[in-house]
NUSE-432214 format. One line per field, with one value per residue: y, z, x of N, C-alpha, C in turn. Coordinates in steps of 0.2 Angstrom, whole numbers, plus 5000, padded with zeros to 4 digits. Example, Ala and Ser with C-alpha at 12.3 -4.5 7.8 and 13.67 -1.06 7.14 Angstrom:
<atoms>
nY <- [4972, 4989] .
nZ <- [5039, 5035] .
nX <- [5066, 5064] .
caY <- [4978, 4995] .
caZ <- [5039, 5036] .
caX <- [5062, 5068] .
cY <- [4984, 5000] .
cZ <- [5039, 5039] .
cX <- [5066, 5064] .
</atoms>
This chain:
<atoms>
nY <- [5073, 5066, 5062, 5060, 5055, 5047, 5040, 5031, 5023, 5016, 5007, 4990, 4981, 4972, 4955, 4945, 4933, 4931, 4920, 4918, 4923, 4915, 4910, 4919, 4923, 4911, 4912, 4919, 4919, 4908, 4914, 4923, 4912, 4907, 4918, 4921, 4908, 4910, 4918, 4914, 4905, 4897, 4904, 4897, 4885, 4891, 4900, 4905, 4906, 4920, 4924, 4918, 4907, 4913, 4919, 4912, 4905, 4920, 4925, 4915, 4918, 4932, 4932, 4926, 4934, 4944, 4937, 4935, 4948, 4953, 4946, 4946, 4961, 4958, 4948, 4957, 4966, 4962, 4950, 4936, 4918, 4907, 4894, 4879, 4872, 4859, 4852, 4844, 4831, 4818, 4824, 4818, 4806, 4796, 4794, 4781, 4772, 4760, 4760, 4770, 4766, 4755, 4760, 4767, 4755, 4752, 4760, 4760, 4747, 4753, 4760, 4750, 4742, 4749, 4752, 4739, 4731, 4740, 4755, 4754, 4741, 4743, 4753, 4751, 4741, 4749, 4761, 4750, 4743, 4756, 4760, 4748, 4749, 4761, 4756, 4751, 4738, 4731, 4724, 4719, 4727, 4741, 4736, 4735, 4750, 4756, 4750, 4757, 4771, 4771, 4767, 4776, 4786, 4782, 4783, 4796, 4805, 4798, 4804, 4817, 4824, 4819, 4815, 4800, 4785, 4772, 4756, 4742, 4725, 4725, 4730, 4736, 4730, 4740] .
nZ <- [3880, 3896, 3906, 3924, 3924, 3910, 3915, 3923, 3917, 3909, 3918, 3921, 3924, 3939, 3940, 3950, 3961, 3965, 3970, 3980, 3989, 3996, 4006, 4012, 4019, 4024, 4034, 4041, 4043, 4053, 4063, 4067, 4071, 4083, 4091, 4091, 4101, 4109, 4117, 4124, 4132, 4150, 4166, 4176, 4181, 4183, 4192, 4203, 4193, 4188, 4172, 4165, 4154, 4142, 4138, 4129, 4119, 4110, 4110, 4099, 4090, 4090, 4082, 4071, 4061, 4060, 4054, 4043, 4037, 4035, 4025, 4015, 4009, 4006, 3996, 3985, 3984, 3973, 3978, 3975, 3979, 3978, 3968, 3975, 3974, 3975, 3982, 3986, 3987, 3973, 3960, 3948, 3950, 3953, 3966, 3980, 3982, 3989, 4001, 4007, 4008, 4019, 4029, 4032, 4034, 4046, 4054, 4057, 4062, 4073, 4080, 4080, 4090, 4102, 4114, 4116, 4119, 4125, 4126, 4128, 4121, 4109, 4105, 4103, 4093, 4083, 4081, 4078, 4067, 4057, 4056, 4050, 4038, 4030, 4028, 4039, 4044, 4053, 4062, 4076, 4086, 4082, 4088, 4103, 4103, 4101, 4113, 4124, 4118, 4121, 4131, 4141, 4135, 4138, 4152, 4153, 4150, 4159, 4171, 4171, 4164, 4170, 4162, 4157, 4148, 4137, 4149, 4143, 4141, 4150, 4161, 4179, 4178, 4175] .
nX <- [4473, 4469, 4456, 4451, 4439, 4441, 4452, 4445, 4433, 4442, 4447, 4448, 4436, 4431, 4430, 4415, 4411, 4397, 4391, 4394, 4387, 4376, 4384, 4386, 4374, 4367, 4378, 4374, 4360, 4363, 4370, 4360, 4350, 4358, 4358, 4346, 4342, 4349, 4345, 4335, 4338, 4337, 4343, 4342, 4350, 4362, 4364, 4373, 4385, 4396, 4395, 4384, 4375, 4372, 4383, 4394, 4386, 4382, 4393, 4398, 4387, 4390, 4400, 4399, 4391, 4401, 4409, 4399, 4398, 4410, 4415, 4402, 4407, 4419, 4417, 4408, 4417, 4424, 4435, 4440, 4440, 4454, 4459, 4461, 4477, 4485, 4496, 4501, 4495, 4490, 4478, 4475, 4472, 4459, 4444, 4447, 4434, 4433, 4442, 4436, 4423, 4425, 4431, 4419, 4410, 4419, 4415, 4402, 4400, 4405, 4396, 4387, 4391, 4396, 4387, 4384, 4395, 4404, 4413, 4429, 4431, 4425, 4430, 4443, 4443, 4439, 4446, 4459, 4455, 4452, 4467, 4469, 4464, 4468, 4479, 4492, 4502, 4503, 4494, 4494, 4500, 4489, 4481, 4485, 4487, 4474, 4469, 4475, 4471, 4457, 4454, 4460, 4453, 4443, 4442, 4446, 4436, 4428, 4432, 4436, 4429, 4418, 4408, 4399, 4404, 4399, 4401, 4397, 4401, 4412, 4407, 4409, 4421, 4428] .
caY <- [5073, 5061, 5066, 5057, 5050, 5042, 5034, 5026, 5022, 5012, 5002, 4983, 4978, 4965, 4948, 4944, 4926, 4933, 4914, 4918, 4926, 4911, 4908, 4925, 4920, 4906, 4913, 4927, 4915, 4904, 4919, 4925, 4906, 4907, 4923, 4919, 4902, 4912, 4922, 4908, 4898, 4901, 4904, 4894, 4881, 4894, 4907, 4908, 4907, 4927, 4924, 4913, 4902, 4913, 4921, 4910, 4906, 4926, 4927, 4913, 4922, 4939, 4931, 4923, 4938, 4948, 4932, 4935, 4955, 4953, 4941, 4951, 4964, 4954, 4949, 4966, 4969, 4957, 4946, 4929, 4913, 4903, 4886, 4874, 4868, 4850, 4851, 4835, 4825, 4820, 4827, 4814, 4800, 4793, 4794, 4775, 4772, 4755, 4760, 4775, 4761, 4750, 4765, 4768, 4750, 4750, 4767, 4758, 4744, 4755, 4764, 4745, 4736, 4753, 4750, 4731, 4728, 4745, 4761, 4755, 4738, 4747, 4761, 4749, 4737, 4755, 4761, 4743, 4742, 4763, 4759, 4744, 4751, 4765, 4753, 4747, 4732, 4728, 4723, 4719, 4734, 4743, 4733, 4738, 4757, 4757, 4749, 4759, 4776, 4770, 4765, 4781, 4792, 4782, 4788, 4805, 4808, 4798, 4806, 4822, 4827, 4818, 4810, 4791, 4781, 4765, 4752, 4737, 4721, 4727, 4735, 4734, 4729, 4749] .
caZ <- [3887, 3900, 3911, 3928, 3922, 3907, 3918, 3929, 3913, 3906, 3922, 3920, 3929, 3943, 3942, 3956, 3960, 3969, 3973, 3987, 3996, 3999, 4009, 4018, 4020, 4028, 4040, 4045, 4046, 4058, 4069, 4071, 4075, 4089, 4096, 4095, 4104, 4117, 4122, 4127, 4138, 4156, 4170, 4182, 4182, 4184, 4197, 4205, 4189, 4186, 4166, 4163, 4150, 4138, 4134, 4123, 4113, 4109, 4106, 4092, 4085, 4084, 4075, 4063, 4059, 4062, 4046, 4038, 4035, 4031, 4019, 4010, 4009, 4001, 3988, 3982, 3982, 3969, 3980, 3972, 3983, 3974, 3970, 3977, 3968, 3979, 3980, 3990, 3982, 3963, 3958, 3942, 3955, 3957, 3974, 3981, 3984, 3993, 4008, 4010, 4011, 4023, 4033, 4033, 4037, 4051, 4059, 4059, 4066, 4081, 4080, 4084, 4094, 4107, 4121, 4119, 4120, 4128, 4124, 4130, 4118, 4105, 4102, 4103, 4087, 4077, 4080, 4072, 4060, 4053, 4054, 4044, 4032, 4029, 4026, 4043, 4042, 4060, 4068, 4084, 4089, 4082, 4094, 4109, 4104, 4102, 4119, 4127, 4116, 4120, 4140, 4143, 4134, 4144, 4160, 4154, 4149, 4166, 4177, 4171, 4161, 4174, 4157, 4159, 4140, 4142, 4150, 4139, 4145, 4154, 4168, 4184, 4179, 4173] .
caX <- [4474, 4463, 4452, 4450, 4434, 4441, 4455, 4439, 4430, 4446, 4450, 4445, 4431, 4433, 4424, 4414, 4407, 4390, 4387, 4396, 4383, 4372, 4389, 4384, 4366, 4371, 4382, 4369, 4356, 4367, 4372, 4353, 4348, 4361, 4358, 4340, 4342, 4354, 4341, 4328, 4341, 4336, 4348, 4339, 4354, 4367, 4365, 4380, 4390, 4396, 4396, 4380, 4374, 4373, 4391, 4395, 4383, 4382, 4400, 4399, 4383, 4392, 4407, 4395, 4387, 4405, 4412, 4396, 4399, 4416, 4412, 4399, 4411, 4426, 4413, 4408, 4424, 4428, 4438, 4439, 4444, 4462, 4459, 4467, 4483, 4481, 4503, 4505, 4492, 4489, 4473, 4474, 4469, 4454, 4444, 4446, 4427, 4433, 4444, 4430, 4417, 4428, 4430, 4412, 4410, 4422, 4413, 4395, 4405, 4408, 4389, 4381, 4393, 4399, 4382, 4383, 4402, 4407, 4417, 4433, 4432, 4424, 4435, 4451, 4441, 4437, 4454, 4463, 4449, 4453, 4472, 4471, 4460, 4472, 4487, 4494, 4502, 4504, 4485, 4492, 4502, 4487, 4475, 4486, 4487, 4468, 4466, 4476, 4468, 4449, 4453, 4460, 4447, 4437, 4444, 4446, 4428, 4422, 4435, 4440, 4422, 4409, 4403, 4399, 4405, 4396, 4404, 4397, 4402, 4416, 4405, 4410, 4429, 4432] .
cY <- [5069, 5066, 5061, 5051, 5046, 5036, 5029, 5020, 5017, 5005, 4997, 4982, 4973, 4958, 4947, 4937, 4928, 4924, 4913, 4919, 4919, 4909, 4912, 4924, 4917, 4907, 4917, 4924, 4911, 4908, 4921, 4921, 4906, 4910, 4923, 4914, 4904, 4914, 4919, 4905, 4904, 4902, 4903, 4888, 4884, 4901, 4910, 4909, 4915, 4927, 4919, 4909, 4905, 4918, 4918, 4906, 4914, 4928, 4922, 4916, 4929, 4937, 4928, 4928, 4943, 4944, 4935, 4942, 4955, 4950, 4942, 4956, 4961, 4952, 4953, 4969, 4969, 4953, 4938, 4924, 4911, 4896, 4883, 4870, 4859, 4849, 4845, 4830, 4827, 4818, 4822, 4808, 4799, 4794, 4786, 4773, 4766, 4755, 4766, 4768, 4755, 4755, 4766, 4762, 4749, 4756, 4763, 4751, 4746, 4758, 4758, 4741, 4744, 4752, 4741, 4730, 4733, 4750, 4756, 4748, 4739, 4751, 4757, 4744, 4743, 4758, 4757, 4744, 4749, 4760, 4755, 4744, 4756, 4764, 4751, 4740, 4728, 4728, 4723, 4724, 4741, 4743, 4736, 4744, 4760, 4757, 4755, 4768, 4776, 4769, 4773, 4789, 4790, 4785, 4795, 4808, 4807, 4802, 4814, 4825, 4826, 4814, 4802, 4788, 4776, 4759, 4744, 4732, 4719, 4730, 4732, 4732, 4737, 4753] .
cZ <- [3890, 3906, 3916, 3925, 3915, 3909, 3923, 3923, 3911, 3910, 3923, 3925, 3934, 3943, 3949, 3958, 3967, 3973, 3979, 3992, 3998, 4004, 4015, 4021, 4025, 4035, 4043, 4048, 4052, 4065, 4073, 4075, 4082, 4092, 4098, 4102, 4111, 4121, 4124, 4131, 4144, 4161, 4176, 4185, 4186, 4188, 4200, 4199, 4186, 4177, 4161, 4157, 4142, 4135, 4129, 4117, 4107, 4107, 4099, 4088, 4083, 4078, 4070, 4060, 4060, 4053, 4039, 4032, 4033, 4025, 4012, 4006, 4004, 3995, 3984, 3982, 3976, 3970, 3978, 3974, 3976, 3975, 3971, 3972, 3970, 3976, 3981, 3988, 3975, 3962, 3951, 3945, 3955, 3963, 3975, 3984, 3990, 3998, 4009, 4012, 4018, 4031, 4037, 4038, 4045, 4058, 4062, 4063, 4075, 4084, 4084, 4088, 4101, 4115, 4121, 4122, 4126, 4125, 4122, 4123, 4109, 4100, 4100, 4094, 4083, 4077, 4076, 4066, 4056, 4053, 4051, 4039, 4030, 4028, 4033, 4041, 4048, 4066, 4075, 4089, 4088, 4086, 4101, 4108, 4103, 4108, 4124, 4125, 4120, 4130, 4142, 4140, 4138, 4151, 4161, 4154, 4157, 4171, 4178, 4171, 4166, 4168, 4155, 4149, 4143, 4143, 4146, 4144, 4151, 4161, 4173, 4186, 4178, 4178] .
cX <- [4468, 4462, 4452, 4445, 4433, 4447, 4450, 4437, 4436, 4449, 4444, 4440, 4431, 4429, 4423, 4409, 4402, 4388, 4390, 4392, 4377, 4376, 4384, 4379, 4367, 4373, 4379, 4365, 4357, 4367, 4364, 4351, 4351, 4359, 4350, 4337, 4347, 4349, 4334, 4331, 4339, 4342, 4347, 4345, 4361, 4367, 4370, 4385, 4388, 4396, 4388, 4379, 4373, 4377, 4392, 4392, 4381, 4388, 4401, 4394, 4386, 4397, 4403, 4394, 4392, 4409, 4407, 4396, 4405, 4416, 4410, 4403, 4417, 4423, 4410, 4412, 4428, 4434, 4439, 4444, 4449, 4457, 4465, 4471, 4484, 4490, 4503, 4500, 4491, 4480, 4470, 4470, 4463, 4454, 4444, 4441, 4428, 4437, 4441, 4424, 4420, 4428, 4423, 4410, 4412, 4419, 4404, 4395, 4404, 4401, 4387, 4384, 4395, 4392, 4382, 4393, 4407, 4413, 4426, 4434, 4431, 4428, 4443, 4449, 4443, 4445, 4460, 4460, 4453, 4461, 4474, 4470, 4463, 4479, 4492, 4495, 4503, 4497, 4487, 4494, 4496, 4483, 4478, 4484, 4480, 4466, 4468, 4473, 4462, 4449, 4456, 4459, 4443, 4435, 4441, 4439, 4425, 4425, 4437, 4432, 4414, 4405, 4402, 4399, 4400, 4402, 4406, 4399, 4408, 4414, 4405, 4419, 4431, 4429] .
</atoms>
């Protein structure tokens, strides 16, 4: 006949990947730094605003530190993430270092030419550039829908957000 304590004794032990908690570390650390960095902003900008400056940085530190302890928890529990089965891509494949590096190219591209040339001309090259480097085969419909992406971020940023893109050589037309 069994006793409780040899049905305990019998049941398999759970694996548990502890290298998770640097995760948790991480996410605790994170949250501290926010909540710390909340509670140094001043509210000399926002006086009339009834919610101040620092709600929201204190709502993403408690959720840091709300993920951090759930986390912990799921780990000592012997919860163990799934890897990914990668359905819609083949995992057999090589990564192809040369339309990353073209990419890369076409982003640094846009880093040194956006204050000389401007946002609007800018963002229309980097947008053809990623889509041809990705397999478009049509540069010039890509060129319009660039132009038309990058001129009306531009707007949106100066119009909606108050935030100035540069203009670049175009200043004074937009």
């Amino acid at each position: 006949m069994s006793t409780p304590t040899d049905i305990q004794d019998t049941a398999p032990e759970r694996e548990r990947d502890l290298s998770q908690l640097i995760l948790v570390g991480i996410l605790a650390g994170l949250g501290i730094l926010v909540a710390v960095n909340a509670s140094r902003l001043r509210n000399d900008f926002a006086k009339l605003d009834p919610v101040g400056p620092r709600a929201f940085p204190y709502a993403v530190a408690i959720g840091l530190l709300i993920l951090s302890v759930l986390l912990a928890i799921a780990v000592l529990r012997g919860s163990l993430p799934e890897s990914e089965e990668g359905e819609d891509i083949d995992l057999t494949q090589r990564p192809d270092w040369l339309t990353v590096g073209k990419l890369v190219a076409v982003f640094l591209f846009l880093i040194a030419t956006v204050n000389v040339l401007g946002w609007a001309i800018s963002g229309a090259l980097f947008f053809a550039g990623c889509s041809l480097t990705l397999g478009s085969r049509t540069w010039l419909r890509d060129l319009a829908i660039g132009t038309v992406l990058s001129v009306g971020s531009f707007y949106a940023f100066y119009s909606g957000l108050g935030v100035p893109l540069p203009a670049g050589i175009l200043d004074g037309i937009l």
